[in-house]
PANUTI-255093 format. One record per residue (C-alpha): residue in one letter; x, y, z. Coordinates in pm, 1 decimal, m for minus. Example, Ala and Ser with C-alpha at 12.3 -4.5 7.8 and 13.67 -1.06 7.14 Angstrom:
2
   aa         px         py         pz
    A     1230.0     m450.0      780.0
    S     1367.0     m106.0      714.0
//
This chain:
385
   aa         px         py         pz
    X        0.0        0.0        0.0
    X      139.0      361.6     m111.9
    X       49.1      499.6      230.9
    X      218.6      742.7      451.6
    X      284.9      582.9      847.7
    X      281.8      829.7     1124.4
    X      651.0      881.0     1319.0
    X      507.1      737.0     1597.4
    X      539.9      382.5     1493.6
    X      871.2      434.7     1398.1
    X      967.9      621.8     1704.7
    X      869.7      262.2     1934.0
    X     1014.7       32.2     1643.9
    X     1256.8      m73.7     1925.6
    X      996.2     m215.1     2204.9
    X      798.2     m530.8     2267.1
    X      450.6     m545.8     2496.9
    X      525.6     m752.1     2777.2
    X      283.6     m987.8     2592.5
    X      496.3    m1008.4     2255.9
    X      787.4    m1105.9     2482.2
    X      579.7    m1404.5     2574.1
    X      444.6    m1318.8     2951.1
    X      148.1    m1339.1     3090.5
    X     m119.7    m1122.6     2984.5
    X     m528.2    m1108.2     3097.0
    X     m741.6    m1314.8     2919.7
    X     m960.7    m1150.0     2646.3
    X    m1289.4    m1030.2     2852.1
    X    m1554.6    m1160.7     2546.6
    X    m1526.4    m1460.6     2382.2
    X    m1518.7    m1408.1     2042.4
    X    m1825.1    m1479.4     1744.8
    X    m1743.7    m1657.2     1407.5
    X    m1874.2    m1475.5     1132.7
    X    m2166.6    m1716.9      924.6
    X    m2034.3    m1945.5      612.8
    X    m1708.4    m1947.2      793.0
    X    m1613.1    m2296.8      936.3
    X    m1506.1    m2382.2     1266.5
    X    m1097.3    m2289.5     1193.1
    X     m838.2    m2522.8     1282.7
    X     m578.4    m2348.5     1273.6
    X     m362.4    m2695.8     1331.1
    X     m419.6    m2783.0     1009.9
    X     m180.6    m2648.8      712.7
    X     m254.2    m2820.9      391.2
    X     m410.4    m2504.1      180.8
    X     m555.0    m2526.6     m195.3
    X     m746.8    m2314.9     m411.4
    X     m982.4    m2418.1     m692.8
    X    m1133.3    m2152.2     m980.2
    X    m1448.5    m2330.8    m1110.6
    X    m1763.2    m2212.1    m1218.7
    X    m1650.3    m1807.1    m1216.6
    X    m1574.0    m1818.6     m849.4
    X    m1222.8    m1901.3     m651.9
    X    m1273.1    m2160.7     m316.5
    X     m973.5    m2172.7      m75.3
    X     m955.5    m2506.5      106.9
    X     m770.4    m2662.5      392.7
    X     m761.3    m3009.6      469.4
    X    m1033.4    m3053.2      214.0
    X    m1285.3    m2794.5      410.2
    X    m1368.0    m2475.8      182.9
    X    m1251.8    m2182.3      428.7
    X    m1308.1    m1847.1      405.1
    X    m1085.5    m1604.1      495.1
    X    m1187.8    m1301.3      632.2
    X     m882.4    m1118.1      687.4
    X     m793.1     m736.4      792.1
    X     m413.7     m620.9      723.2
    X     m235.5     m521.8     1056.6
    X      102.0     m332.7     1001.2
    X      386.5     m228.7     1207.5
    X      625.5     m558.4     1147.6
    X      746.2     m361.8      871.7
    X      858.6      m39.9      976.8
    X      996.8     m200.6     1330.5
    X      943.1     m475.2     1587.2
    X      642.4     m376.0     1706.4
    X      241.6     m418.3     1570.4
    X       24.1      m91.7     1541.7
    X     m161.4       31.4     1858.3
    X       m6.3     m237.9     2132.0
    X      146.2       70.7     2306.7
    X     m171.7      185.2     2365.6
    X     m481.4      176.0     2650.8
    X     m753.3      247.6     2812.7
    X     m900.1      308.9     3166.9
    X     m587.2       87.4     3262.8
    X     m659.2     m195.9     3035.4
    X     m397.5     m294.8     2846.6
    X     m395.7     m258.5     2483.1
    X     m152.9     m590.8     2405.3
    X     m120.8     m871.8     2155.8
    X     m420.4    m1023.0     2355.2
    X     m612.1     m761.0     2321.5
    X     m585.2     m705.2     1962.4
    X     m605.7    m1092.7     1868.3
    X     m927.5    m1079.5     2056.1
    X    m1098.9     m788.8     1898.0
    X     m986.8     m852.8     1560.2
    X    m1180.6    m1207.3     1588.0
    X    m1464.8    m1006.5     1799.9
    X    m1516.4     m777.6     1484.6
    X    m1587.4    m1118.4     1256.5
    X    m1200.6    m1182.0     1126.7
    X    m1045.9    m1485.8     1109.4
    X     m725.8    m1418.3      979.8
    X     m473.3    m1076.6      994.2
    X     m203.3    m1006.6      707.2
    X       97.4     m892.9      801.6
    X      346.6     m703.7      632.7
    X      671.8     m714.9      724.1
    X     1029.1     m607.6      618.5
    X     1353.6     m792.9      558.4
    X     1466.2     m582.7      911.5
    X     1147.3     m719.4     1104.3
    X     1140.7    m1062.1      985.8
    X     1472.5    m1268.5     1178.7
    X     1669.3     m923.5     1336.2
    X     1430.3     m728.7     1550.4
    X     1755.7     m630.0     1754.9
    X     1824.0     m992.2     1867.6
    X     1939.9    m1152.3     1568.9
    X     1593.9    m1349.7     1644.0
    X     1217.1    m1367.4     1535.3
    X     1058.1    m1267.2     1871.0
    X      807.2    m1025.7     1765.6
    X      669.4    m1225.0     1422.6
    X      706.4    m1513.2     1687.8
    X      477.8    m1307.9     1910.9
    X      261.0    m1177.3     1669.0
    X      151.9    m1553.8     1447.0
    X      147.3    m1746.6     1852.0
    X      m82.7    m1507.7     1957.8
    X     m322.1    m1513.7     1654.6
    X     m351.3    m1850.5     1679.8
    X     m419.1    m1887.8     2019.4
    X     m744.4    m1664.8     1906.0
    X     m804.4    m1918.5     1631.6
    X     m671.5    m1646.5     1386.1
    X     m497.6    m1764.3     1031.9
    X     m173.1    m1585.4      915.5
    X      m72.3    m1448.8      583.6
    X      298.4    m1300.1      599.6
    X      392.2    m1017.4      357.5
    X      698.2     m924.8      264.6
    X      613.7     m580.1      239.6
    X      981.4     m406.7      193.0
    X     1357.3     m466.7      161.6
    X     1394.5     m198.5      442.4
    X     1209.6      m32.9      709.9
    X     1326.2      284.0      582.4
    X     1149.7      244.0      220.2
    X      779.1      244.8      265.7
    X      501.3      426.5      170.0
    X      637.1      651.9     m193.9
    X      949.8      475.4     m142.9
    X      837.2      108.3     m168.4
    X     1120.1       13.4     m441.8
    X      915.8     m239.3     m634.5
    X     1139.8     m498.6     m725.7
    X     1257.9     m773.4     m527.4
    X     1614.8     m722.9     m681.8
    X     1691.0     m403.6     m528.5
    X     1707.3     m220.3     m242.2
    X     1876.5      117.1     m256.4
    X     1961.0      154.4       87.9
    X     2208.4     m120.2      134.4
    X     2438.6     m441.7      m86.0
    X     2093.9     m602.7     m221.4
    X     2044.6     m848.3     m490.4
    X     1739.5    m1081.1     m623.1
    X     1938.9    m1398.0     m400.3
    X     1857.7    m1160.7      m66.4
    X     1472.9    m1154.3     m108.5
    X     1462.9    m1550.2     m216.7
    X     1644.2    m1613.9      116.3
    X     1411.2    m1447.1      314.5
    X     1163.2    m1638.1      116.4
    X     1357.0    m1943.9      225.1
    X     1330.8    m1778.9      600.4
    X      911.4    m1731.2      519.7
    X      902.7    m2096.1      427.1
    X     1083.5    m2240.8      713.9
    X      910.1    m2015.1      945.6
    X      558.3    m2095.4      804.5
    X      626.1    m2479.6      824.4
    X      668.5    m2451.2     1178.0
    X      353.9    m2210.1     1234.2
    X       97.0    m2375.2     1123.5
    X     m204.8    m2107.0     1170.9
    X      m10.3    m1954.3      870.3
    X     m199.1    m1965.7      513.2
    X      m48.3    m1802.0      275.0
    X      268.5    m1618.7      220.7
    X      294.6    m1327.8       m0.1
    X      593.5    m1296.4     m223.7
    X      612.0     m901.7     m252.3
    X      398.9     m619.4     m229.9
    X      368.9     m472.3     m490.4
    X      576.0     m506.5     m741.9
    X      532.7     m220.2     m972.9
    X      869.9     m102.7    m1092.9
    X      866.8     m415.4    m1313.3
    X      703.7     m588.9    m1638.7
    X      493.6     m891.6    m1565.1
    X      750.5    m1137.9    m1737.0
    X     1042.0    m1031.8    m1499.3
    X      801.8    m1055.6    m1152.4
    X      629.4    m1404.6    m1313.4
    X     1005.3    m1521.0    m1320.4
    X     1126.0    m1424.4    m1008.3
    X      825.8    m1555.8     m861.9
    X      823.8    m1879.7     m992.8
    X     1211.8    m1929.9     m847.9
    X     1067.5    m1779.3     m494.0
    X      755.2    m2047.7     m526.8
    X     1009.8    m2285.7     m615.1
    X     1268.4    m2248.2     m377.1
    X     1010.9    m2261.3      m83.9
    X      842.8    m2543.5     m193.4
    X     1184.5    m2730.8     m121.2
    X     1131.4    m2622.2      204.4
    X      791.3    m2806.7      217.6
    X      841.5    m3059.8      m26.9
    X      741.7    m3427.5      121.0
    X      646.1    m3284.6      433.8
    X      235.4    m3331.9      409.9
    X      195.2    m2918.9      472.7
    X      122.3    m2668.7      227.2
    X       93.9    m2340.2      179.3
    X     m144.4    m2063.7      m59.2
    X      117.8    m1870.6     m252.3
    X        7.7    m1495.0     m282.0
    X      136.1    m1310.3     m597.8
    X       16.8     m977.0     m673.7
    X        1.8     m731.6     m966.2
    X      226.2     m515.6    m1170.3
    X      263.5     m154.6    m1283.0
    X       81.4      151.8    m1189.8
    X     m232.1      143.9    m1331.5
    X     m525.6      156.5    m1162.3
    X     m247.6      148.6     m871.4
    X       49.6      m38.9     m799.7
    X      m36.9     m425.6     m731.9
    X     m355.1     m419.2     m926.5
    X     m268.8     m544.4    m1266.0
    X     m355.4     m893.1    m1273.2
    X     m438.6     m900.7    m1627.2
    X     m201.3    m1102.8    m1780.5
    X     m300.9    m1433.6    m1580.0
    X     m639.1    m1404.3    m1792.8
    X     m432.7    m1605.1    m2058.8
    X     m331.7    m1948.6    m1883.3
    X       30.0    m1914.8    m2026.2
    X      121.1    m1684.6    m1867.1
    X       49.1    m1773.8    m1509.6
    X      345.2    m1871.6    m1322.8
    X      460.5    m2256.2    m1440.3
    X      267.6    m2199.8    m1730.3
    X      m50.9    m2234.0    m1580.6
    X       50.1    m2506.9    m1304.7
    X      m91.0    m2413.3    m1011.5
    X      107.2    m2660.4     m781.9
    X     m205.5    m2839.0     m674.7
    X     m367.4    m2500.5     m646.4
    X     m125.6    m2295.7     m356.6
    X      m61.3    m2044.3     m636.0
    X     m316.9    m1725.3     m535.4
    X     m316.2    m1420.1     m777.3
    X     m357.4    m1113.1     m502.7
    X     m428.4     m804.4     m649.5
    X     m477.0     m434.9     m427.3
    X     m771.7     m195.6     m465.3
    X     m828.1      165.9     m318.5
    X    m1117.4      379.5     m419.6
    X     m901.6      658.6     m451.7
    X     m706.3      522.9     m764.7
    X     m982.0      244.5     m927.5
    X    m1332.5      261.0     m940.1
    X    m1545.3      m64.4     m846.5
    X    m1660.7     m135.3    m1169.9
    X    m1286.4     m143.3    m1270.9
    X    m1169.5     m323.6     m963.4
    X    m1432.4     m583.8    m1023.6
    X    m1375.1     m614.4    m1395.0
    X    m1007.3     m717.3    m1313.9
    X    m1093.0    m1016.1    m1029.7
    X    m1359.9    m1106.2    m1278.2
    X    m1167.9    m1160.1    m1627.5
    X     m903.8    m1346.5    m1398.0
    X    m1119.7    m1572.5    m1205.8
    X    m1324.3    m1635.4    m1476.4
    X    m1013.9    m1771.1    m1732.7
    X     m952.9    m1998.4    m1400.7
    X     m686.6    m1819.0    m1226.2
    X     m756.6    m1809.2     m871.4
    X     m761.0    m1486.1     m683.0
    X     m785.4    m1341.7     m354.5
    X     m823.9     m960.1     m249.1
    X     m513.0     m905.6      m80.4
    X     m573.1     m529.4       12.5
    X     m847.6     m270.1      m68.2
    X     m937.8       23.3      119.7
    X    m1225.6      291.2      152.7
    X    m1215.3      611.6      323.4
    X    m1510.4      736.0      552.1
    X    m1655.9      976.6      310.7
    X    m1670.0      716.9       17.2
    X    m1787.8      385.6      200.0
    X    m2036.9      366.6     m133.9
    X    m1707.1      204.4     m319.4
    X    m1690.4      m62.5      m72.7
    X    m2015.4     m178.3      m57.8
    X    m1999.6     m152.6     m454.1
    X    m1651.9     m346.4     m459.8
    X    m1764.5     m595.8     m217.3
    X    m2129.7     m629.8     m414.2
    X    m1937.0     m718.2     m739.2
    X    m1629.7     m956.0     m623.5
    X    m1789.9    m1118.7     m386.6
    X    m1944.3    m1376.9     m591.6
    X    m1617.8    m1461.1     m734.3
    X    m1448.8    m1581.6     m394.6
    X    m1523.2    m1456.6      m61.0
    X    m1204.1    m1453.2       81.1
    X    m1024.0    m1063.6       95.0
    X     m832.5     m903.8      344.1
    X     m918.1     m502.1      421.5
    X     m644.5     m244.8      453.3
    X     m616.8     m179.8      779.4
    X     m707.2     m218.1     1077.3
    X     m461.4      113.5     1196.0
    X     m552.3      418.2     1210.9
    X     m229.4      622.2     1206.2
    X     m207.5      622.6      772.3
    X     m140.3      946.6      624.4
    X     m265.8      879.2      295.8
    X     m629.6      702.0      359.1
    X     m727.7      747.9      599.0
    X     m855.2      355.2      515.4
    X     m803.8      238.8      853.4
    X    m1095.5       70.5     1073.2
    X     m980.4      261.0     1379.9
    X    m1020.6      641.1     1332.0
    X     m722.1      796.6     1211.9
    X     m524.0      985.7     1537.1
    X     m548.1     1341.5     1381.8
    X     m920.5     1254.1     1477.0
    X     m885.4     1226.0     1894.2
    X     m845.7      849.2     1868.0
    X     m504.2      829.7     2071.9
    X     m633.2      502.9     2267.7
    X     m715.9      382.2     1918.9
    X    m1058.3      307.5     2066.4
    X    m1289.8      412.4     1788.1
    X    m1405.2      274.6     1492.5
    X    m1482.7      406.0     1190.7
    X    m1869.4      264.4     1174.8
    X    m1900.3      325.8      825.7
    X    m1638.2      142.1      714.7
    X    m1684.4     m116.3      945.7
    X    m2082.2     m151.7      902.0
    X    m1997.5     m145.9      487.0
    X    m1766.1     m431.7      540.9
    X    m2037.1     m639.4      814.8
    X    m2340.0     m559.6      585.2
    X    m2121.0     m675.2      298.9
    X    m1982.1    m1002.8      411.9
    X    m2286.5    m1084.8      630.6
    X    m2028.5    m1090.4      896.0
    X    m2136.0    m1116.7     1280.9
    X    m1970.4     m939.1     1542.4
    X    m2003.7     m927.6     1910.8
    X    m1820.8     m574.8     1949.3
    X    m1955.7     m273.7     1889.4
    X    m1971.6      m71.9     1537.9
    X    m1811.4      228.6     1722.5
    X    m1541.3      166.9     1956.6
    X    m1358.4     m159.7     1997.9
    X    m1286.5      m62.4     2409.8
    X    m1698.1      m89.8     2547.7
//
């Protein structure tokens, strides 16, 4: 996402929650809801496949068609910390406890999160302790994983998001860097199993499809040595090219079968076309032209961002109206509120009084629960009752 973080984030990039070191936090105070047409998640189980049949994508796990409702959650990629856990209210505690829980009280079962080549294995201990943290706790709130690897360095995001996995300007960087952190990904995943999906790179814009389908395919295939023989697998998430409607979006070459990655060989299905809308740069009917000509040809595809601001929540509902029908499963950019060029998140943005990151943006928020059908046992207004 082309968005703009607040200094703030950056500012704590060096702190953990006592919870994301792994100590003992309070329980969640409201048992979570499952949204309907969303089956009871094991998030145990790690053998992922998608089909593309009949106009409409189905992801599956274990053989059980699963949904996934996701929301993206950021901060693992601009430092070792996740949005908002510095935060609370009327003493409570705004940890990785709290989050987990209210992200699954809102009707989500699963949280993307970006991440940087910094965040992933370094986080100032030469160790994964706040990813760790961050994919423990969401499963012990029966929440599914996608990891994104969002950026090279936490120093290019936003404008400066480089766009090709072969380069990062601020430091020695070649394409063999990003396919071992793929490797890391891999190996990580495999021994997280609430993790569905790992998304090569976000958005790769600064290159043609032909390059990114080639450096994807030797990404896909050097993880699946990783997993190869070992009865687990993982969705692959590949996203779109250039900058038109806006970068990740252009999916349109996979409408011709040769020129999917492998030629059309999905691996048994783990390989997930992912591309990102925003109302500001696409309109619906556009967005939903693109997931349509893609799943339609039989390429399957998942929403892996799209975001509405307050004022337009008509080009959600319109969005979610026309994809919808062609797989359920999306993930919403964000759940943060402190985005400078949204403000997309489902907590109102800080400029707006929300320093506890207590309220919700009920537009947003009712667009995406009227859309999906999705039941919630928080409130459309704050997510600290």
């Amino acid at each position: 996402m082309k968005t703009t973080r607040t200094a703030g984030l950056l500012l704590l990039s060096g702190l953990l929650s006592l919870s994301a070191c792994g100590q003992p936090s309070p329980q969640p105070d409201a048992a979570p809801m499952s949204p309907p047409g969303l089956t009871s998640q094991d998030v145990g189980t790690q053998n992922w496949s998608a089909t593309s049949a009949g106009g409409q994508t189905t992801l599956y796990n274990g053989g059980v068609a699963t949904t996934l409702r996701g929301i993206n959650w950021f901060g693992l990629d601009s430092g070792n910390q996740l949005g908002g856990v510095w935060t609370s209210d009327g003493g409570r505690k705004h940890d990785l406890d709290f989050w987990m829980a209210r992200i699954r009280a809102l009707g989500f079962n699963a949280v993307r999160l970006p991440l940087s080549a910094d965040t992933i294995y370094n986080d100032g201990t030469g160790k994964d302790r706040a990813l760790t943290a961050a994919v423990q706790k969401a499963a012990a709130h029966g929440l599914h994983v996608v990891l994104d690897f969002q950026t090279c360095s936490t120093r290019l995001l936003g404008g400066q998001l480089v766009g090709d996995p072969s380069r990062c300007p601020d430091r020695a960087w070649n394409l063999n860097y990003w396919l071992d952190y793929m490797d890391k990904l891999a190996r990580f995943a495999q021994a997280n199993r609430n993790v569905a999906a790992i998304d090569l790179f976000n958005e790769p814009h600064a290159i043609s499809w032909g390059t990114w389908k080639a450096y994807a395919e030797q990404a896909v295939s050097r993880m699946e040595q990783t997993y190869g023989g070992s009865g687990q697998n993982v969705l692959y998430f590949v996203e779109g090219t250039g900058g038109t409607p806006n970068w990740g979006a252009d999916i349109s070459a996979v409408n011709t079968p040769a020129n999917r990655l492998f030629g059309g060989n999905s691996l048994a299905g783990q390989i997930v076309y992912s591309p990102h809308f925003y109302g500001k740069y696409v309109s619906a009917q556009a967005a939903a032209s693109i997931v349509s000509g893609a799943v339609n040809s039989g390429a399957n595809v998942v929403i892996g961002e799209f975001g509405m601001v307050p004022g337009d929540t008509r080009w959600g509902a319109d969005l979610i109206s026309a994809t919808k029908g062609k797989g359920r499963s999306s993930f919403y950019w964000a759940l943060n509120a402190n985005e400078g060029d949204g403000p997309y998140g489902l907590l109102r943005a800080e400029s707006g009084g929300n320093g506890n990151w207590c309220l919700l943006e009920s537009g947003i928020y009712t667009t995406l629960k009227n859309g999906y059908g999705m039941v919630s046992s928080a409130s459309t207004t704050t997510v600290c009752p």
